[in-house]
C-alpha positions, -999 to +999 in steps of 0.1 A: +424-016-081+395-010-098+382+022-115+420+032-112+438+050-140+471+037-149+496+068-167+505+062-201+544+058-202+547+097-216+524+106-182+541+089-160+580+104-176+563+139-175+551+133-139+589+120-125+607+142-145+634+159-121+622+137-091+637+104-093+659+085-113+646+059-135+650+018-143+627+013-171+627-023-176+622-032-212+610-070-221+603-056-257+625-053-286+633-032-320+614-002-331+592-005-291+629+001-275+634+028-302+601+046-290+617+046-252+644+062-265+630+085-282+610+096-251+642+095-227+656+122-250+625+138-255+619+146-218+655+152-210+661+120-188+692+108-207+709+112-173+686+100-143+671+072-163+688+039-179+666+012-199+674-024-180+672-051-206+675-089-208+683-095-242+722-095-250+714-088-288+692-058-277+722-047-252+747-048-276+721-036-305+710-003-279+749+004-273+758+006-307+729+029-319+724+050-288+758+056-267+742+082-249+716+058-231+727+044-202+720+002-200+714-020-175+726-056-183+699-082-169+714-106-192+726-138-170+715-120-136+709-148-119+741-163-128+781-165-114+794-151-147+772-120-147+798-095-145+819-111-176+791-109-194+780-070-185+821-064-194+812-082-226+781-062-234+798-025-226+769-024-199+772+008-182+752-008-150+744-036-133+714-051-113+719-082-095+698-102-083+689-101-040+690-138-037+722-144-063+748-172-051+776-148-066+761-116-043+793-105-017+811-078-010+841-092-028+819-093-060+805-060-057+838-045-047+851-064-083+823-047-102+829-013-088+864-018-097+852-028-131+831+008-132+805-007-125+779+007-099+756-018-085+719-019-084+700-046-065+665-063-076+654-056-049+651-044-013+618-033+005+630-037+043+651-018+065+674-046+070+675-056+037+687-029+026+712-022+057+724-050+042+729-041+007+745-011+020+772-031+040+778-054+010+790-022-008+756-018-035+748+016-046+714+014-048+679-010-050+649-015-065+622-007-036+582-003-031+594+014+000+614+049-013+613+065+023+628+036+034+654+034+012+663+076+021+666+067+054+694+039+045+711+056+017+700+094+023+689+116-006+716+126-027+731+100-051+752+103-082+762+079-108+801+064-109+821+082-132+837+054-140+807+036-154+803+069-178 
């Protein structure tokens, strides 16, 4: 709304920080990417946060120059060979898309056998996400965090695998 002040991204990692994981969703490139980086390490979130990115050159540039940072493939989300292409990439998560013709519990039970723990984009309703839940996904995207406690309770940890 109006006469509202939005945080700067330092504010707004300062302000989380310990409370929630993070998907920071990155539609930039190069030295802006860099700068997230640098603030991940900076404020100690290299384990609760991962940078979700579109870009398979900025994937593949990100895992080569920062191992340590976890990355979310959106490359080819909305398409069947998603999953080849995260294996590809040496993505450490994926986020597929809610309304994705390849979305089952066969092809989340392939990812998790991949390593892969899988992140949904996204869930705000009860039964949406009852429904993620019985398709096997770890985890959405949500306005609506107390709902999503209530379906997947409080406590969640990353896949070893996907480490």
């Amino acid at each position: 709304g109006m006469r509202q002040n939005i945080p700067t991204l330092e504010e707004a990692l300062h302000a989380i920080k310990g409370k929630a994981g993070l998907n920071l969703h990155l539609y930039v490139k190069g030295k802006h990417v860099d700068r997230v980086v640098e603030l991940v390490a900076e404020y100690k979130l290299v384990d609760t946060a991962f940078l979700a990115i579109p870009q398979a050159e900025e994937i593949a540039r990100v895992r080569r120059e920062y191992p340590d940072i976890y990355v979310c493939t959106g490359y080819r989300a909305a398409q069947a060979d998603y999953l080849e292409h995260a294996l590809k990439l040496d993505a450490h998560i994926l986020q597929a898309l809610r309304g994705a013709p390849y979305l089952s519990r066969a092809w989340v039970e392939k990812a998790h056998e991949k390593g892969f723990p899988v992140e949904i984009f996204y869930a705000d309703t009860y039964a949406d996400m009852k429904w993620m839940q019985r398709l096997g996904v770890d985890g959405v995207l949500t306005n609506n965090p107390l709902t999503f406690h209530a379906v997947y309770g409080t406590s969640r940890s990353r896949r070893k695998s996907s480490l």
